[in-house]
C-alpha positions in Angstrom: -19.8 -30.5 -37.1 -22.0 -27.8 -38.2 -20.6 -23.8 -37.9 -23.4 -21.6 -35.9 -21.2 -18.9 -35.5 -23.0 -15.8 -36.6 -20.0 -13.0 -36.4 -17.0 -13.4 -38.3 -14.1 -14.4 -36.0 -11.1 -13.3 -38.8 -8.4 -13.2 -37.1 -6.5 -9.7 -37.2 -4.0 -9.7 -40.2 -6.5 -11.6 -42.3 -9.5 -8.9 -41.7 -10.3 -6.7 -44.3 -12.1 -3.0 -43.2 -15.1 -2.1 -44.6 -15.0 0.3 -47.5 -15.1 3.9 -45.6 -16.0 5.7 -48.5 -19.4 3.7 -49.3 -20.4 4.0 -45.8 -19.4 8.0 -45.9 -21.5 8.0 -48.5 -24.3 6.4 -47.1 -24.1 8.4 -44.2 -24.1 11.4 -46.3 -26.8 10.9 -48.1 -28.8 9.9 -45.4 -28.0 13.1 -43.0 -28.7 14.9 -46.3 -32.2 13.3 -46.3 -33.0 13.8 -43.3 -32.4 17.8 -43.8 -34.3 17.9 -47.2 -37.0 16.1 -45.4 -37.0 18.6 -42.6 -37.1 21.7 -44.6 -39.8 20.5 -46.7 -42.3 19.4 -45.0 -41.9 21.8 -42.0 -44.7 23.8 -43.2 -47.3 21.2 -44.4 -46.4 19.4 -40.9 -47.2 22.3 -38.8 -50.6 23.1 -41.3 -51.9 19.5 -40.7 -50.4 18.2 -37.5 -49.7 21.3 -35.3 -45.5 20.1 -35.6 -42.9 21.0 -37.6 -41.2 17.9 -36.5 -44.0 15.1 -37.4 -42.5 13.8 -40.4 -39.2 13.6 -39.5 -39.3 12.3 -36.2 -41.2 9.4 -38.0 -38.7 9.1 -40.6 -36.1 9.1 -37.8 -37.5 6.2 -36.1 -37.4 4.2 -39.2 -33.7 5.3 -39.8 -33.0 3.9 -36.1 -34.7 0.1 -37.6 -33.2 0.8 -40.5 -29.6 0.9 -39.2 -30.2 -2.1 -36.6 -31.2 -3.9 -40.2 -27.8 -2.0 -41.7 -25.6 -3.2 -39.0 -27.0 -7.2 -39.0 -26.5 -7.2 -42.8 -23.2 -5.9 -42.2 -21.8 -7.9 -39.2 -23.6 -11.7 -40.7 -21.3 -14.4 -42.6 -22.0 -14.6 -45.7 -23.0 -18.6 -45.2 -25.7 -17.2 -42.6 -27.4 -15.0 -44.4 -27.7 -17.8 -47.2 -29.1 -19.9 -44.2 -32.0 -17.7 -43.6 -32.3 -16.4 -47.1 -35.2 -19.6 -47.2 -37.0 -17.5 -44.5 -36.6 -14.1 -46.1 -38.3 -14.9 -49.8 -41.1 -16.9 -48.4 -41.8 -14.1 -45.1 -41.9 -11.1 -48.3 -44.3 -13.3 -49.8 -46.0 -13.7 -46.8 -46.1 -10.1 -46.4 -47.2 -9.8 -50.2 -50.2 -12.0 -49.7 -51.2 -9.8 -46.3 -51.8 -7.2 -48.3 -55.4 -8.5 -49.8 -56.5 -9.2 -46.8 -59.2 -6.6 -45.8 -58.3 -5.0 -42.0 -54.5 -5.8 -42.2 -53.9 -3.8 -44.6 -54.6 -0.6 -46.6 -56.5 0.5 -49.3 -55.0 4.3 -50.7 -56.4 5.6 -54.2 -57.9 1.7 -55.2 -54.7 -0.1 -54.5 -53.3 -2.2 -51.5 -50.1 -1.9 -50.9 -49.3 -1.2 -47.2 -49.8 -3.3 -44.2 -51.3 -2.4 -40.7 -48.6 -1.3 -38.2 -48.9 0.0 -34.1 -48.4 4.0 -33.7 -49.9 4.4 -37.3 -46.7 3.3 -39.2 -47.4 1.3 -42.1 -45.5 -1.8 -43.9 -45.1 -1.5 -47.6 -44.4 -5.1 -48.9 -42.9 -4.3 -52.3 -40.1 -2.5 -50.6 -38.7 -6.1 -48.9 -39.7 -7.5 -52.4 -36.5 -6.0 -53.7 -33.9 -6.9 -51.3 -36.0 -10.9 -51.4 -35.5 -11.3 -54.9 -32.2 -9.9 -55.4 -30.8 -12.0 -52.6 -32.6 -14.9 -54.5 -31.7 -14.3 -57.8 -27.9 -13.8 -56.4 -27.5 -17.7 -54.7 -29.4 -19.0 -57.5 -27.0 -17.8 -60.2 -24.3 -18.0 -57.8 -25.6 -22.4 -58.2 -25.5 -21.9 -61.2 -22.2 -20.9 -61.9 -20.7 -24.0 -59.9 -22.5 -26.4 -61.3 -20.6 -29.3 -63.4 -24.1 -31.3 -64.8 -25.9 -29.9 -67.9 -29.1 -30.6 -66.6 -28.6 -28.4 -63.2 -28.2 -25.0 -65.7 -31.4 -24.0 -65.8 -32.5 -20.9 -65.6 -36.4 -21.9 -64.8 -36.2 -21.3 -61.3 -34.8 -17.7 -61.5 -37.3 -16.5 -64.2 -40.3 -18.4 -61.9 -39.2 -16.6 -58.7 -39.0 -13.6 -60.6 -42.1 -13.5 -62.4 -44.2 -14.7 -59.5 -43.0 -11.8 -57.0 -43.5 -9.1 -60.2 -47.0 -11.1 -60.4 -47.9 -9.9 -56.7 -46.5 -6.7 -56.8 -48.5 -5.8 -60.1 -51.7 -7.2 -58.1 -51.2 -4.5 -55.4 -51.9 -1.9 -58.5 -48.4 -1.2 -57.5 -47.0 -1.3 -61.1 -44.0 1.1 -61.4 -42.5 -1.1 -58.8 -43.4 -4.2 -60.2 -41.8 -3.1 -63.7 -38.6 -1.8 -61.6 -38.3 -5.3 -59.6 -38.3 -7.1 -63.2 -35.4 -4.8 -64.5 -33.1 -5.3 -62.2 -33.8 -9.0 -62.2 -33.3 -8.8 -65.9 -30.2 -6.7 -65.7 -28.7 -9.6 -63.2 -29.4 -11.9 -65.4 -27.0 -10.2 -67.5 -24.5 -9.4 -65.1 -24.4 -12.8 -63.7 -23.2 -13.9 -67.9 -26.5 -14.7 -69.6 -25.8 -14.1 -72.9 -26.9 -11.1 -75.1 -28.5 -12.9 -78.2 -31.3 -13.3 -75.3 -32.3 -9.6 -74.9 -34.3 -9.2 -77.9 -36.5 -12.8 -77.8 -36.9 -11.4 -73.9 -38.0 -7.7 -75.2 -40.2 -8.9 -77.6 -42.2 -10.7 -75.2 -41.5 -8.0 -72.3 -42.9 -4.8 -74.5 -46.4 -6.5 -75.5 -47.1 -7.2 -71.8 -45.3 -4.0 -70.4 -47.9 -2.0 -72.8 -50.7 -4.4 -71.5 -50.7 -3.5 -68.4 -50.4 -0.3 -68.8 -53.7 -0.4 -70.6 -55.8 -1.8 -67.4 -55.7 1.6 -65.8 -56.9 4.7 -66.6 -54.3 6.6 -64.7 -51.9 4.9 -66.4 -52.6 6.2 -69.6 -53.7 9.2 -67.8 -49.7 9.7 -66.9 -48.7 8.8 -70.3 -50.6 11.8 -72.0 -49.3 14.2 -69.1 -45.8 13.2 -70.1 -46.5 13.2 -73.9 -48.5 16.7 -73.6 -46.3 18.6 -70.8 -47.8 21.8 -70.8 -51.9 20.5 -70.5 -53.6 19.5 -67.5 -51.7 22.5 -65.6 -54.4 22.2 -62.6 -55.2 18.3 -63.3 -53.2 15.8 -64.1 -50.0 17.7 -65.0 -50.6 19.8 -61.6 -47.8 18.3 -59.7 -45.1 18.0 -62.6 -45.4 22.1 -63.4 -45.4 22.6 -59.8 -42.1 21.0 -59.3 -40.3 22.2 -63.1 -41.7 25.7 -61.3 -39.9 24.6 -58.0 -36.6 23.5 -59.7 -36.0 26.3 -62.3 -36.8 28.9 -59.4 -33.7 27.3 -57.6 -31.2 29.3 -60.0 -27.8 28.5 -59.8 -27.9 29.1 -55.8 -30.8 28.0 -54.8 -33.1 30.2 -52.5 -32.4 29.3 -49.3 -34.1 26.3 -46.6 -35.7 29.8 -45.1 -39.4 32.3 -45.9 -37.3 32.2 -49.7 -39.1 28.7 -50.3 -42.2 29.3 -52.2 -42.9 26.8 -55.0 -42.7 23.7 -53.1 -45.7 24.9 -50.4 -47.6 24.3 -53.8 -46.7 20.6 -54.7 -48.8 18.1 -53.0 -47.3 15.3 -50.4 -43.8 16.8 -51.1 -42.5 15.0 -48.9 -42.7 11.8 -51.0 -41.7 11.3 -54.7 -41.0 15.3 -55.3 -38.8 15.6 -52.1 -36.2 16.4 -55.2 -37.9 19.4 -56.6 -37.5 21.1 -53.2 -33.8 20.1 -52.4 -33.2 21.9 -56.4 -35.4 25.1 -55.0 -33.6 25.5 -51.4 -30.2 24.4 -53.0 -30.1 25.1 -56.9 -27.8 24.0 -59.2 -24.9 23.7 -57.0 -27.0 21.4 -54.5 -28.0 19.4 -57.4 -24.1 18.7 -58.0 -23.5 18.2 -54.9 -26.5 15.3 -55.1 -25.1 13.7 -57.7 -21.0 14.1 -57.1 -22.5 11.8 -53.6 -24.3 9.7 -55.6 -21.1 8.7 -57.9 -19.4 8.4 -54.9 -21.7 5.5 -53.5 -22.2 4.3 -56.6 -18.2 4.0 -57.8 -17.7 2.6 -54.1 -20.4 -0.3 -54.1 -19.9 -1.3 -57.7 -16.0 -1.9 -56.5 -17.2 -3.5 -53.8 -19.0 -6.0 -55.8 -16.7 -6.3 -58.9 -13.7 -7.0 -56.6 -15.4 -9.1 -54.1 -14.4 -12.9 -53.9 -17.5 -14.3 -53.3 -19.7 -14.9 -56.0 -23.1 -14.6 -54.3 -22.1 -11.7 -52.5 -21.1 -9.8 -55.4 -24.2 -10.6 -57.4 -26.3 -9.3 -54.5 -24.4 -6.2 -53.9 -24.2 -5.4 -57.4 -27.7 -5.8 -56.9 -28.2 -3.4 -54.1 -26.3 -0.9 -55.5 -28.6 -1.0 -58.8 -31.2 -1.0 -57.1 -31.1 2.6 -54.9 -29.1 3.9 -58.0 -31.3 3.3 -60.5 -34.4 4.4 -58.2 -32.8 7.9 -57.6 -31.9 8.3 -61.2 -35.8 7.4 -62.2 -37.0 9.2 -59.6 -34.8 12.8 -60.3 -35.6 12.0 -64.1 -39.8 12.1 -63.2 -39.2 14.9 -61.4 -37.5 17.1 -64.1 -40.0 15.7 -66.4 -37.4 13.6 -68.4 -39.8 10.4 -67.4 -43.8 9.7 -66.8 -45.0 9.7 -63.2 -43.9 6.9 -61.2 -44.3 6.0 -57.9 -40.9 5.3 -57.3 -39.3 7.8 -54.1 -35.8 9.2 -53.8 -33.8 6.9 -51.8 -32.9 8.4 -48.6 -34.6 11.7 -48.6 -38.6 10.7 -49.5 -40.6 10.0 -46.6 -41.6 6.4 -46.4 -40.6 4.0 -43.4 -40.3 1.3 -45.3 -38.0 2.7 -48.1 -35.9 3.4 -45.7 -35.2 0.4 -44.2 -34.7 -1.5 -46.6 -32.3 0.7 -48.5 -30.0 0.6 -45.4 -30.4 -3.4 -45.1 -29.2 -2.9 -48.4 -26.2 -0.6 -47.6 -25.0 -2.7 -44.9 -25.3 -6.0 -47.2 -22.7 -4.0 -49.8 -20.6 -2.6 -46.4 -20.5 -6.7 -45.7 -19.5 -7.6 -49.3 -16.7 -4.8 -49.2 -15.0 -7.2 -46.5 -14.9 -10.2 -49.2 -12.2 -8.7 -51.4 -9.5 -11.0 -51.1 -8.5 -15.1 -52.0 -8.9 -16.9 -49.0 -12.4 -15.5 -48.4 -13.2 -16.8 -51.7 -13.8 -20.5 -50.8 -16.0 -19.9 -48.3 -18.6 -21.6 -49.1 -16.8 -24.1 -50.1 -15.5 -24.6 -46.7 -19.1 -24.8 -45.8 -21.2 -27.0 -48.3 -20.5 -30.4 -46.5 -21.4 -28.5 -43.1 -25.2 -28.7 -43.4 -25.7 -25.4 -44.5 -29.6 -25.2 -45.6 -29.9 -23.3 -49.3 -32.8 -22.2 -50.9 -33.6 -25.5 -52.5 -35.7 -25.8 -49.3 -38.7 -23.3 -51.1 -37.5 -24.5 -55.0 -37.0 -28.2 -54.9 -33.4 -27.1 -57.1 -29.8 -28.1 -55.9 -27.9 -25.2 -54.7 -24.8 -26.9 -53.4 -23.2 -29.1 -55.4 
């Protein structure tokens, strides 16, 4: 008979608690946000909406859906979120294709990337992209690794799924997301035992295409000649990138203060998005910027535990994934601020404004939290326990086996 229970019902000596220091450190960093977001975009707020508040009171109300997300990720079994995982890819490509469709959704700068939402929010698909594929690419490869024919180890499905959702993302004119997407996919590949005599047949088909792209855009290359020829273009294109070195290296060791002491960072347009780091380094320094990063180890040693020791393989792949994901986004997105990178349009995980960034990073967060609970051997079967039960994979959307 088939298992609808949604909650785990463990009973006490066989429950495992959820790693507290990941979820400190997700609290953490997201108070810490929160703060940065406040202090930085007090002033603009007040300029252009007559409230110091207007930001973060939005950002706050995604944080609130954001932690209903966290805490649904968190509390599922593992076989029910593989159960709706069908209904997750094919809604973010739903969401994908919304996005040319003139009057639902949003044209900024030439591209169309965010849907239509009540109280003047707005949807960005891409964002749900990431969490989609990586929970894709995790029960695929998670197949994978179970199956006994030949024949069912192919790898075709995986590199279709994530090709076609780069595809759509690129289409948006979204394209430092849609290069981001394909890394990670590429580093689970790799993580999930692909062997390494692959990488450089994959690179040398990658590169061309990367450079390609690249070429269709005139901003594009616009970015890559700011970041090859740092100090031209000071009130053009490399405005915002001297603005922000200005910001940073005024910071000292100290910082200046979250008070009148902030100066550089009135001068950096939309602060509150991608740069939100250039004004955390002003108001906090050297030592805040330590701080940052000692938090960021934190969540990353935590959730890369979780993963490596968890017993179940798909939930290991997808919180390795997770945690990749917001690490490797706030190292990028530090690295283009300092200069160290070109322009992206990758934000800070929680501290740049953006509803959904936000939500989906804590959907993520609670996903790990939820995997930290799978670290011991008789949670590993599972799914086991569950394969003659009905349980509906994603073979449903890819015609392949999942369950054996």
């Amino acid at each position: 008979m088939d298992d609808y229970r949604f909650l785990a019902d463990t009973p006490v000596e066989e429950y495992h608690k959820s790693d507290i220091g990941f979820l400190a450190s997700v609290i953490l960093l997201c108070g810490l946000g929160i703060f940065t977001l406040f202090f930085c975009s007090q002033n603009y707020a007040q300029r252009m909406f007559g409230n110091p508040f207007y930001f973060v009171k939005r950002q706050l109300i995604c944080v609130v859906v954001g932690l209903a997300g966290f805490v649904l990720f968190a509390s599922l079994q593992m076989s029910v979120i593989r159960k709706l995982l069908p209904y997750i890819v094919v809604g973010a490509f739903i969401l994908c294709l919304l996005t040319f469709i003139p009057g639902i959704s949003i044209e900024r700068n030439g591209a169309r990337r965010w849907l239509k939402m009540p109280f003047s929010f707005t949807l960005q698909p891409s964002e749900f992209v990431k969490f989609a594929v990586i929970l894709f690419l995790a029960n695929l490869f998670d197949k994978q690794s179970r199956a006994v024919n030949p024949e069912e180890k192919t790898v075709l499905p995986a590199v279709t799924g994530l090709f076609v959702f780069s595809f759509l993302v690129f289409l948006q004119k979204d394209f430092s997301t849609c290069v981001f997407i394909f890394v990670i996919g590429f580093i689970l590949f790799f993580e999930s035992g692909a062997k390494l005599t692959w990488l450089p047949p994959a690179l040398i088909l990658i590169i061309p295409a990367v450079v390609l792209m690249v070429m269709q855009e005139p901003y594009r290359i616009e970015r890559i000649i700011a970041f090859l020829r740092p100090d031209e273009g000071i009130r053009t294109y490399n405005y915002q990138s001297i603005a922000a070195k200005r910001a940073i290296s005024s910071g000292g060791f100290w910082g200046s203060g979250i008070g009148s002491g902030l100066t550089w960072i009135n001068s950096i347009p939309e602060v509150q998005a991608d740069y939100i780091f250039a004004g955390w380094t002003e108001a906090m320094g050297l030592f805040g910027v330590v701080i940052y990063f000692v938090l960021l180890g934190v969540f990353a040693w935590r959730g890369y535990r979780s993963s490596f020791f968890c017993q179940n393989r798909f939930a290991s792949y997808s919180s390795f994934g997770c945690v990749t994901m917001i690490v490797m986004q706030s190292l990028m997105n530090c690295a283009v601020v300092c200069g160290a990178l070109p322009t992206t349009g990758i934000p800070l995980p929680f501290f740049s404004l953006g509803g959904s960034s936000i939500i989906v990073t804590l959907m993520m967060c609670g996903f790990v939290v939820n995997a930290s609970r799978y670290n011991a051997d008789e949670d590993a079967d599972e799914f086991v326990n569950h394969e003659n039960s009905g349980d509906i994979g994603i073979s449903s959307i890819t015609g392949v086996k999942v369950y054996e």
